[in-house]
Each structure stands twice: as structure tokens, then as C-alpha cells.
VOGU-3710 file (C-alpha; in Angstrom, 3 decimals, decimal comma):
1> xxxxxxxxxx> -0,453/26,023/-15,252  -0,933/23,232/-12,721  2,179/20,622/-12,555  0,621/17,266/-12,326  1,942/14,461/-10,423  -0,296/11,653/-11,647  0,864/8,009/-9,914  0,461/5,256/-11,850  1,768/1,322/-11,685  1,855/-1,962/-14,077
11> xxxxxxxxxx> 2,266/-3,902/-10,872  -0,456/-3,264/-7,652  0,694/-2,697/-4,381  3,215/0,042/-5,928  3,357/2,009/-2,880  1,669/4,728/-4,346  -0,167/5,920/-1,112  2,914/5,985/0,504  4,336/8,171/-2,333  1,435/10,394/-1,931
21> xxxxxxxxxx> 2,018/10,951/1,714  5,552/12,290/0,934  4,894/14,428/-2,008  2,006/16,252/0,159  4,218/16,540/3,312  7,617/17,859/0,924  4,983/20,302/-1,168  3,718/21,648/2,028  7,178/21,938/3,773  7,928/24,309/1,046
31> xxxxxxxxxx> 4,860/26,375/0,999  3,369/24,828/-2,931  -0,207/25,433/-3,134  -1,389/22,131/-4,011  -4,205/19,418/-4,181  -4,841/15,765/-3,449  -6,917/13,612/-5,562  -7,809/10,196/-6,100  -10,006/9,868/-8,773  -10,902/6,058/-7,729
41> xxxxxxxxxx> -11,195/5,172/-4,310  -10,899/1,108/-3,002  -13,357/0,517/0,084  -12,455/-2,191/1,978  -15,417/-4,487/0,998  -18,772/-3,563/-0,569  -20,802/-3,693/2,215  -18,683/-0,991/4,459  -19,116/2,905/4,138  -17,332/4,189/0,664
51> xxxxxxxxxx> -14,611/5,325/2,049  -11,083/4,507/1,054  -9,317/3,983/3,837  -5,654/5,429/1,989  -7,433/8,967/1,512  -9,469/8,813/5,099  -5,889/8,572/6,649  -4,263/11,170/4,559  -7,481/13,441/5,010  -7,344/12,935/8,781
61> xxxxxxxxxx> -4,004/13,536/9,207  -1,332/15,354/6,583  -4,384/16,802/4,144  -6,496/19,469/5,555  -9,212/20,706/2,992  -12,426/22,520/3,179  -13,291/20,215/0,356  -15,696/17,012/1,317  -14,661/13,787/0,833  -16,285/13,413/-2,265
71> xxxxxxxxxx> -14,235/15,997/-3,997  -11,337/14,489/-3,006  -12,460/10,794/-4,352  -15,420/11,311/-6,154  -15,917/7,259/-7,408  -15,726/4,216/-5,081  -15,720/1,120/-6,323  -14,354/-2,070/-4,065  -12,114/-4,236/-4,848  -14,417/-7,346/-4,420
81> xxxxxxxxxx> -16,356/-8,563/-7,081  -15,985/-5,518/-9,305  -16,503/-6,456/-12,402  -20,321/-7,177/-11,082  -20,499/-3,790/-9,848  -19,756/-1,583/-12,484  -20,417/-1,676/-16,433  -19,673/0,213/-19,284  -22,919/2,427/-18,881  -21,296/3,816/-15,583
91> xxxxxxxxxx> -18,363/5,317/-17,413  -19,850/8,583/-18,569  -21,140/9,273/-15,052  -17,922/8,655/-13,568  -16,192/10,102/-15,947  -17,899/12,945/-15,390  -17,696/12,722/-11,405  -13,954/12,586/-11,733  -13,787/15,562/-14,001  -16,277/17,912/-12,344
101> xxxxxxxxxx> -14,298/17,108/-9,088  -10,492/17,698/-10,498  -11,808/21,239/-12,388  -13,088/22,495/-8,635  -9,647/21,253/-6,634  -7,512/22,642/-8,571  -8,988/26,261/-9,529  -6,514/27,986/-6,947  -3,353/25,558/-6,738  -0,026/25,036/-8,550
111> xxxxxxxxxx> 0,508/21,502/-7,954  -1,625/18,017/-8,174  -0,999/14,932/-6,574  -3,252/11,841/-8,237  -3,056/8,346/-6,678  -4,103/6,275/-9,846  -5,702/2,925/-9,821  -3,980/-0,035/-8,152  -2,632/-1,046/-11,718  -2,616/0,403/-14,963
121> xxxxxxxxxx> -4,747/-2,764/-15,916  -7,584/-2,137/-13,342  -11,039/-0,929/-15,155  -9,674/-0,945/-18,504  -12,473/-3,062/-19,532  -14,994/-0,220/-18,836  -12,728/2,623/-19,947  -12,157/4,037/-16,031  -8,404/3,067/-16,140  -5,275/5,592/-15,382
131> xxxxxxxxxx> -4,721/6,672/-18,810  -8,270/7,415/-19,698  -8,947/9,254/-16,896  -5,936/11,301/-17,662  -7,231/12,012/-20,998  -10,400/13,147/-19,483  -8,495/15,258/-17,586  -6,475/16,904/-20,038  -3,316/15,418/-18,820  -0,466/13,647/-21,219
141> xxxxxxxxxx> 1,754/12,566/-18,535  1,757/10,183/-16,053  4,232/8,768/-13,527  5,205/5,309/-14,144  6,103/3,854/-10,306  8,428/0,181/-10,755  8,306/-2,064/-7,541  10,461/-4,438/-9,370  14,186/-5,884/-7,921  15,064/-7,472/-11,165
151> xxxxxxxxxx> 15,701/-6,897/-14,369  12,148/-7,394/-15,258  11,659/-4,241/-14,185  13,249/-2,319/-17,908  10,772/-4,942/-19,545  8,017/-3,617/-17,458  9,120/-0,045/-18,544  9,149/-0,533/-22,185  5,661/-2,133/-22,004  4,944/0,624/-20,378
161> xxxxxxxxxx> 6,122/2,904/-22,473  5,029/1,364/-25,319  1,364/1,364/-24,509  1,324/4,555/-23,433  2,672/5,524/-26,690  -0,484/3,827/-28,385  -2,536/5,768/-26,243  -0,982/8,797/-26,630  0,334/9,123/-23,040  3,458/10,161/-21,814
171> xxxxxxxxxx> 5,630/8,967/-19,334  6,793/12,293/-17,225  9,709/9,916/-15,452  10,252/6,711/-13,350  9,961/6,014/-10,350  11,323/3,137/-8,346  9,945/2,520/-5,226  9,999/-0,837/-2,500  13,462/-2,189/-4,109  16,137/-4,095/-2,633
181> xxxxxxxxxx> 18,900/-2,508/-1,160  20,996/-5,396/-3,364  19,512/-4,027/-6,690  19,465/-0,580/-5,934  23,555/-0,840/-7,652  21,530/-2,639/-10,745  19,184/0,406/-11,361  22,109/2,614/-11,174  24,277/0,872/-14,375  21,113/0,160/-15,704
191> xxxxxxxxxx> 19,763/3,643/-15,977  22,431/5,070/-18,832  21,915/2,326/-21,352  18,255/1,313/-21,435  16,199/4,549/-19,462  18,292/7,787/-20,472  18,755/7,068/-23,548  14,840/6,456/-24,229  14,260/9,966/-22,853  12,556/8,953/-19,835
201> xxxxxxxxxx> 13,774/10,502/-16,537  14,797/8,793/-13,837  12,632/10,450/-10,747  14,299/8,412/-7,756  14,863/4,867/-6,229  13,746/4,737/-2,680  14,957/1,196/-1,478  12,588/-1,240/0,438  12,118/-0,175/4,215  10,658/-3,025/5,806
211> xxxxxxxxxx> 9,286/-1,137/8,745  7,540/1,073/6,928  5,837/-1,980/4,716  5,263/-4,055/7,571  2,123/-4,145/8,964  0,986/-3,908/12,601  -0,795/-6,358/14,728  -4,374/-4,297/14,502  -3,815/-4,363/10,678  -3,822/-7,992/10,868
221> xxxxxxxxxx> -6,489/-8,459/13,462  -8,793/-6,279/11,045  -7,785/-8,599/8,036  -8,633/-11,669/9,738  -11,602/-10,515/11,529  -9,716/-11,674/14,367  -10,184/-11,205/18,255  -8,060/-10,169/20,874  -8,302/-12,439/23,928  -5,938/-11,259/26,327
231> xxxxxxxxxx> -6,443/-7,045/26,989  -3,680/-6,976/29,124  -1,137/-7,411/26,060  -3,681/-4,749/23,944  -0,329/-2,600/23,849  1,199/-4,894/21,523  -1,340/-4,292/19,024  0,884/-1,775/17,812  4,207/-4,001/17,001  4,975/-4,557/13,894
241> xxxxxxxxxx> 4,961/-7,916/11,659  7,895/-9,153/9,392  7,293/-12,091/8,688  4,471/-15,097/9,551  5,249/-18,963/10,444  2,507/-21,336/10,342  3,521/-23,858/13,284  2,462/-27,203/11,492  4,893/-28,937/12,908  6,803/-30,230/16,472
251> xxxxxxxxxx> 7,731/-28,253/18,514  11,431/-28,603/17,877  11,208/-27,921/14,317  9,361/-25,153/15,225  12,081/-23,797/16,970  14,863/-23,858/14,362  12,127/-21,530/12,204  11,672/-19,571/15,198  15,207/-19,028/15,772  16,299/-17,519/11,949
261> xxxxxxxxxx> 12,849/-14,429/11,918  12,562/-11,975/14,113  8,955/-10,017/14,817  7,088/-12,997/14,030  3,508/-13,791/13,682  3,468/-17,441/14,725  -0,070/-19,039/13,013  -1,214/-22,221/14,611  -4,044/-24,170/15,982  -5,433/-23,074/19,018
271> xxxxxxxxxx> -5,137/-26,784/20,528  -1,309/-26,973/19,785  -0,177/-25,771/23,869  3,421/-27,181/22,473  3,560/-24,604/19,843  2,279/-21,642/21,451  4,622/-21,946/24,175  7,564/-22,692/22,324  7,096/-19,073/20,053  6,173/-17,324/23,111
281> xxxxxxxxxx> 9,561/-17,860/24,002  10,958/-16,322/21,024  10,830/-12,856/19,036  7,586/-13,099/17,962  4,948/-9,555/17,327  1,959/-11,766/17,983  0,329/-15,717/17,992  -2,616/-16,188/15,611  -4,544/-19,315/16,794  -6,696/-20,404/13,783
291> xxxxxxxxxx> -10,323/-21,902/14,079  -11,460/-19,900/16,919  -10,154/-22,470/19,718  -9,354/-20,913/23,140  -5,729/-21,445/24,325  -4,563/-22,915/27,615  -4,711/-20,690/30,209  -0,950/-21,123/30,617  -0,450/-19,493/26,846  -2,218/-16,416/27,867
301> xxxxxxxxxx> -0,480/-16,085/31,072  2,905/-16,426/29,334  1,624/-13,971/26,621  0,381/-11,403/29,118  4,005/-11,935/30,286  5,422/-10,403/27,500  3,101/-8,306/26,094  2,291/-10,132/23,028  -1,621/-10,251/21,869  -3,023/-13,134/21,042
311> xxxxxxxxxx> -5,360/-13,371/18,253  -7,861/-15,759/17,958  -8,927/-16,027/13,821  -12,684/-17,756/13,141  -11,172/-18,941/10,272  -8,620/-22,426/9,322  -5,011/-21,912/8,655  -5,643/-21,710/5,537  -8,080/-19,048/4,948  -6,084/-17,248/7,349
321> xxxxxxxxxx> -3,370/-17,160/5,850  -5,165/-16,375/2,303  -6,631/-13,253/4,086  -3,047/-12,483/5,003  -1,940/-12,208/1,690  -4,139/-9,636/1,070  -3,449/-7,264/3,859  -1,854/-4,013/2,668  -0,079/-2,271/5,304  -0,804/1,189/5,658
331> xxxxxxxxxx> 1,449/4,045/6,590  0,657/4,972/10,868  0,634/8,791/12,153  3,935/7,936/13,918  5,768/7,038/10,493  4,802/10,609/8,469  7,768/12,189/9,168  10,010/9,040/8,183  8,085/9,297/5,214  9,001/12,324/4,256
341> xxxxxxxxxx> 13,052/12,288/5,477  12,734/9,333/3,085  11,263/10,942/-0,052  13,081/14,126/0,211  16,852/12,076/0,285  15,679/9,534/-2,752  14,030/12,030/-5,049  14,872/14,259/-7,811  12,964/17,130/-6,838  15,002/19,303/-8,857
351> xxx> 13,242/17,274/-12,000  9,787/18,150/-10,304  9,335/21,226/-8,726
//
């Protein structure tokens, strides 16, 4: 019999790739026979290659298979303008897909990995959501992964629970991922009284690590569709973001901003000199200058300076920083093995395996 670990979320932006990455590196660490699967892949637009860029990473790095890509994420369908792209007359033949694909993965393993859909919402309306794929899978289980630092999160549960119930679905345990380190104490005296006692497991809480969900510079210059204009900082494409500051302002008030963030993508006009110079001179990761206006030349040689890239964005502040708030920031090669110190301390593997 196959144990399936199935990945689902109310909330997108769950983590669940992340999750993924540890459960395959702690099942291979201890020699499981397992699979990967994710039954719905999320291109990055719908005029790129079908690819999900979540599984291309794991399958070119941690996830070695003779299988093709297909196998592994047999339906793509991007996150842009979906609802135009698929219709109710596609579910049999993805249904299908998905099933055909899961039966051949895991004829000769012991263990299952599934990276749902980005919510438990997504596709319901055409009947490709989490818990009726599971049921065309055979699976009564799924589990439920809370991103939530409040006490919102046990009303998110019992939703949760209580439409799985109505569809017949189990919930196999929880899983907290991304909290604060400040609520983390809140789960804990929580977890007797209103989880327990429900019969739901508690699987782990893995507190927020904000270099792991920070994103790097190239993350952001993909985003944007941004260009790098000064080669000689290209090293700094790597650093990492934690926070962004639109410079809207004077320069002074800039500064007292500047001053309280470290690892800072500063956002401002191209034309604002002032600005420019005035973050280069703190801790910032990088300077986004919006509508696609060159800098003075004495930005870029203060920049080149100190290694920070500066990216020049075709778009206005504002779009940029709309574009921003999409960006997902995926786990790098470098940060696998953090990954994986970090699942094995936070989760109940005792539960699992």
C-alpha cells in the first residue's frame, strides 16, 4: 500500500513546493522508495513552454526519474486568464491524464508526494480541484498546510474540515508552515483544545524563515522583465530581497526608511540622482529604476562600487510594484540542504513514516 502525502492549502502561496523539496530529500535520506507528482502544473504565463517552473527545479535538481516530464505533471494550465482556458469539457481528459499518470509512478514505490493546486478553491468550478482529483485517485486523505499567524488560522481549519467532510475527504493532519516565530507559542496552547480533540493530528509548525522566502535579485529581474545595466555588479544578482521601498520622496525622508530595513530593494524613478545615491549608501540588495530611464553615470559608478545591480523596469512604479506582488520566491540549489535540516527538526515524522 502506497502512503500518500497529498499537499493541499485554503490559502495560496502555502509553501507547498518548499514542503515538497523536504519530504523528497528526508524520504531519500532514508532510503523510501517514493514518487513525485503534481497533478497540475502553473506555467509562468500562457505563452511560455508548459513547464512549471516548481517541478523543473525539483526535476533538475533533488528528483531524478526515468519518467518524462509529463508523467510527473501531466496538466498545465497558467495561472493567467484561466478560466478562458479551460472548461468543463476538459475535465474528463484531464482527469484522465492525471490518473493514467499517478497509476504508472507509483507501480514500484511506497511513498507519494502530491503538490496540490495553489488553493483548495482553484478549478473547483470545472471539477479539477484537490479533493476531486484525490477522489479520482482513490485517495481519502489529504494534508491540510495553514500559513496563518493568527487565530484565524483554527477557523480556517474547521472550514476545512468541514468541507472536506461534505466531500467525503479526510484530513490526514495539519500542517503549519511560514508562521511567526511570535505565534509559534499560540499554536502550541492552541493545539489541545481546538485540534486534538477534533482528531486531527498535528504534523509540525515550521516557523517563517525569511531567507528562505525571500527572493533573489534575478527572481525579481524576471518578474519585472527588468534589465541589468551595470555587468560589473551581475554578482549581486544573487542577494537576497527583504523588503522593497519605493523612494517617492526627499532624499532625507528617504533616509530615515533606509535606515530601519536591511537588504533593500529601493524602487524609484530613474531621473531621481538624489535618491539613488542616497540608498546606494545604505543596505540595500538592489535599485529598481522604474520607466526605463537611464541613471547618471555617477549611480552606476557608485553601484559598481558596491556590487549592487541595478535594474532598469520598462514599466511605472506602479505596475512595478503590482508585478512585485506577484513574485513567488523559489527555493535555490544552495538552500536544499537548509531545507531539509529544517523539515526534519519541525516535523512529526514519527506520525508519517
Amino acid at each position: 500500500m502506497v502512503k500518500i502525502f497529498y499537499l493541499s492549502s485554503l490559502e495560496e502561496d502555502a509553501g507547498k513546493s518548499f514542503l515538497s523539496i523536504g519530504f523528497i530529500q528526508k524520504l531519500k535520506k532514508e532510503g523510501k522508495k517514493f514518487a513525485y507528482f503534481k497533478p497540475i502544473g502553473i506555467p509562468k504565463s500562457a505563452f511560455t513552454n508548459k513547464a512549471d517552473p516548481d517541478v523543473g527545479f525539483i526535476l533538475n535538481t533533488i528528483y531524478r526519474t526515468d519518467y518524462p516530464y509529463d508523467f510527473i505533471s501531466p496538466v498545465s494550465i497558467p495561472d493567467a486568464y484561466y478560466v478562458d482556458l479551460i472548461n468543463t469539457d476538459k475535465k474528463k481528459e484531464f482527469l484522465q491524464k492525471i490518473n493514467k499518470a499517478y497509476n504508472k509512478i507509483t507501480k514500484d514505490v511506497d511513498y507519494i508526494i502530491i503538490e496540490g493546486n495553489p488553493s483548495i478553491r482553484k478549478f473547483i468550478r470545472v471539477g479539477l480541484d484537490d479533493v476531486s482529483i484525490a477522489q479520482t485517485l482513490g485517495i481519502n486523505e489529504l494534508i491540510y498546510v495553514s500559513t496563518k499567524s493568527s487565530d484565524r488560522s483554527i477557523d480556517n481549519i474547521y472550514f476545512t474540515k468541514n468541507y472536506f467532510e461534505f466531500r467525503n475527504m479526510g484530513i490526514k493532519g495539519v500542517l503549519f508552515n511560514k508562521i511567526d516565530f511570535e505565534y509559534i507559542a499560540r499554536i502550541k496552547e492552541l493545539t489541545e483544545e481546538h485540534i486534538n480533540r477534533y482528531d486531527i493530528p498535528l504534523l509540525g509548525i515550521i516557523e517563517k524563515n525569511i531567507e528562505l522566502f525571500s527572493p533573489r535579485v534575478n527572481e525579481i529581474v524576471a518578474q519585472i522583465g527588468g534589465e541589468l545595466i551595470n555587468e560589473q555588479a551581475s554578482s549581486g544578482l544573487n542577494n537576497r530581497v527583504e523588503t522593497f521601498l519605493i523612494g517617492a520622496m526627499n532624499a532625507q525622508s528617504a533616509l530615515k526608511y533606509l535606515r530601519q530595513v536591511k537588504r533593500a530593494a529601493f524602487i524609484t524613478g530613474g531621473d531621481r540622482t538624489d535618491l539613488a545615491m542616497a540608498a546606494l549608501a545604505q543596505d540595500v540588495s538592489t535599485l529598481i529604476l522604474t520607466g526605463f530611464i537611464q541613471p547618471d553615470i555617477g549611480v552606476i559608478t557608485a553601484a559598481n562600487d558596491k556590487g549592487i545591480p541595478i535594474i532598469l523596469s520598462p514599466s511605472d512604479t506602479y505596475t512595478t510594484m503590482r508585478n512585485l506582488e506577484r513574485l513567488k520566491p523559489g527555493i535555490q540549489e544552495d538552500e536544499i540542504e537548509k531545507v531539509l535540516q529544517i523539515i526534519e527538526k519541525n516535523i512529526n515524522w514519527d506520525l508519517l513514516l
